[in-house]
N, C-alpha and C positions, 0 to 999 in steps of 0.2 A: 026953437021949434022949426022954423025956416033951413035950419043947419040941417036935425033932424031930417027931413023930407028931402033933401038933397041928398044924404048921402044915402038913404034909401030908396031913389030914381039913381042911382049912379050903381045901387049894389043888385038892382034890379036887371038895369042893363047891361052887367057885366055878367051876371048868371043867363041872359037870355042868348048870350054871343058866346057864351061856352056852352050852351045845351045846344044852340045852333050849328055852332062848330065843332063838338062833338059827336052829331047826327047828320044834319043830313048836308053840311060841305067838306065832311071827312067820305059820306059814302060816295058824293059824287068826285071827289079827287082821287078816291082813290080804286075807279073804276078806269082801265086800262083806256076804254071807247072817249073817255075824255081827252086824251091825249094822242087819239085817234091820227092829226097833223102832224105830230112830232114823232109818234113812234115808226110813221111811213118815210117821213122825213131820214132818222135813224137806219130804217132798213133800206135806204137807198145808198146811206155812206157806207155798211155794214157790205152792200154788195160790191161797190167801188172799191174798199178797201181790200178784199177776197182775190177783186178781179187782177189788184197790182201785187196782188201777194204769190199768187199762183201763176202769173207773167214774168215776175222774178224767179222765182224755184224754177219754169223751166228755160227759163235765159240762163241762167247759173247751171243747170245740166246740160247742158246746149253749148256755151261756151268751155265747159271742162274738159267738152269731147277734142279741142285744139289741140294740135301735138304741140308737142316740149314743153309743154306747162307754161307756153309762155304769157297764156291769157290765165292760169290760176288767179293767180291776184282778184283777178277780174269779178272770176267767178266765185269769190267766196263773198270780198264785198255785196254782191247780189243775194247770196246764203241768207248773209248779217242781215239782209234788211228784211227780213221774213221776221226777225222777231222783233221787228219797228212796227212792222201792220199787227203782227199778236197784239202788242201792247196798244194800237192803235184799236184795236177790235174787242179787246177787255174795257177800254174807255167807252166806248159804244153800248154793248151790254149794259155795263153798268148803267149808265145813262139812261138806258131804255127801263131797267128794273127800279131805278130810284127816283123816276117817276113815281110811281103809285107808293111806295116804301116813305117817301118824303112826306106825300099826302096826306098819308096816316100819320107819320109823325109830329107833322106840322098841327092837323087841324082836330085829330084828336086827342093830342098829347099836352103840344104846348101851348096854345092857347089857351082851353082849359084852363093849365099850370097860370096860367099868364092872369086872366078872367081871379084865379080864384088869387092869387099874390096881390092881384088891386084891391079884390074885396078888404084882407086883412090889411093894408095899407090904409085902408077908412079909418080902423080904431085908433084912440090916442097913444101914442108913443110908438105908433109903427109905423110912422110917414118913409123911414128910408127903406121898405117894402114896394114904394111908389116908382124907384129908380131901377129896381132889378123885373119889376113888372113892364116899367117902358124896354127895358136891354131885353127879355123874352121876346115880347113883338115884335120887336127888332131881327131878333132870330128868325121868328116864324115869316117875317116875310121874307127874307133872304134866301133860307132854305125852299122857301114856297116858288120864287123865281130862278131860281139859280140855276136849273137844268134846263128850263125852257129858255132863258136868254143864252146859256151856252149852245143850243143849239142850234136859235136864232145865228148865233155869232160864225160858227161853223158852218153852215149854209153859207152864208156871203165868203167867207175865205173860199168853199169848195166852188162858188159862181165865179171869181176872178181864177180861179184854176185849173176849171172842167174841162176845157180844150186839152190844155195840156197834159194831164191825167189821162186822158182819151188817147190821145198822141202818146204818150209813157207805152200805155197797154197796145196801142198797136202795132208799136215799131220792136215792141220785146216780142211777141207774139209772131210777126211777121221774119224778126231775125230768127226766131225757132225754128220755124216753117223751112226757113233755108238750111239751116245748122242738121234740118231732121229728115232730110229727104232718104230716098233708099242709100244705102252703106257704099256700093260702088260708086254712085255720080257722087257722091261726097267727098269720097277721097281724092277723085280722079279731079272734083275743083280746089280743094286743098292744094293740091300743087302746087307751090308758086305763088299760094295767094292769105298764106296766114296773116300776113301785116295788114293787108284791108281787112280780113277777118276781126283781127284785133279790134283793128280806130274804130269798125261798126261796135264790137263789143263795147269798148271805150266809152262810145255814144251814147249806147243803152242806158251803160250805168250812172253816164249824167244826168240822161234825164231823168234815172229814177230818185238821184238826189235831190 
């Protein structure tokens, strides 16, 4: 009898953390305003990213305009890395949309699943039901954290490298600025001066490695 009444406070409490977490900690997870921090967080790397992306493409036009091609090179590695921030900036998105996608899957999905696999895990002969019910919640919290600590994580990489980032975009920016002046004073500094043209180019492209 005592067995009895256990597993029915056990079958109680797992249908009330699935109707929970099918209601109403799916609806607030998976409302965008919840992750209000993360998603501003996002649209800050989302702009950084843009900003070194578009400092490249005009450094690599910038530097092509060099006679004899002898900064090509240069300028195409700077090209290349335009489709490093694309892929940098599809991670981002992503990130930002499987927030709320995760939310729902997690807390109306597998929980649930999870909630309802312990239930039949109670009857006799379906104890190894009990094992794939723990490896579910296991899921669900994994998937549950796993965008927000990668974000977490990315913030501190981007804090020990913000100067530099900063630094990246002004000096490609700034070599533009020189590279884009009106077409006479350009040439007329060309003169004589494409090897330091170059080592600045050179430079750029370090730092944006």
């Amino acid at each position: 009898m005592e067995r009895r009444l256990k597993t029915i406070l056990i079958i109680t409490v797992l249908l009330f953390i699935a109707v929970l977490s099918a209601t109403l900690l799916a609806e607030h997870f998976m409302k965008p305003d919840t992750y209000s921090d993360i998603i501003i967080s996002i649209d800050d790397r989302k702009s950084s990213v843009m900003s070194l992306a578009a400092a490249s493409t005009v450094a690599s036009a910038g530097i092509s305009a060099i006679p004899d091609d002898t900064a090509t090179p240069i300028a195409d590695k700077l090209a290349d890395l335009s489709g490093y921030f694309l892929l940098i900036l599809i991670v981002l998105y992503a990130e930002k949309y499987l927030l709320t996608i995760l939310g729902a899957l997690v807390f109306r999905i597998i929980i649930p699943l999870a909630c309802a696999v312990g239930i039949v895990s109670l009857f006799p002969g379906k104890q190894a039901f009990r094992r794939i019910a723990v490896k579910m919640a296991a899921v669900a919290l994994l998937l549950s954290i796993a965008v927000p600590t990668g974000v977490i994580a990315s913030n501190m990489v981007y804090e020990v490298y913000e100067n530099s980032i900063n630094t990246t975009i002004e000096s490609a920016e700034s070599f533009s600025k020189e590279l884009n002046r009106d077409e006479e004073s350009f040439w007329e500094r060309l003169t004589g001066t494409v090897s330091p043209l170059i080592n600045k180019a050179s430079g750029v492209l370090s730092q944006f490695v």
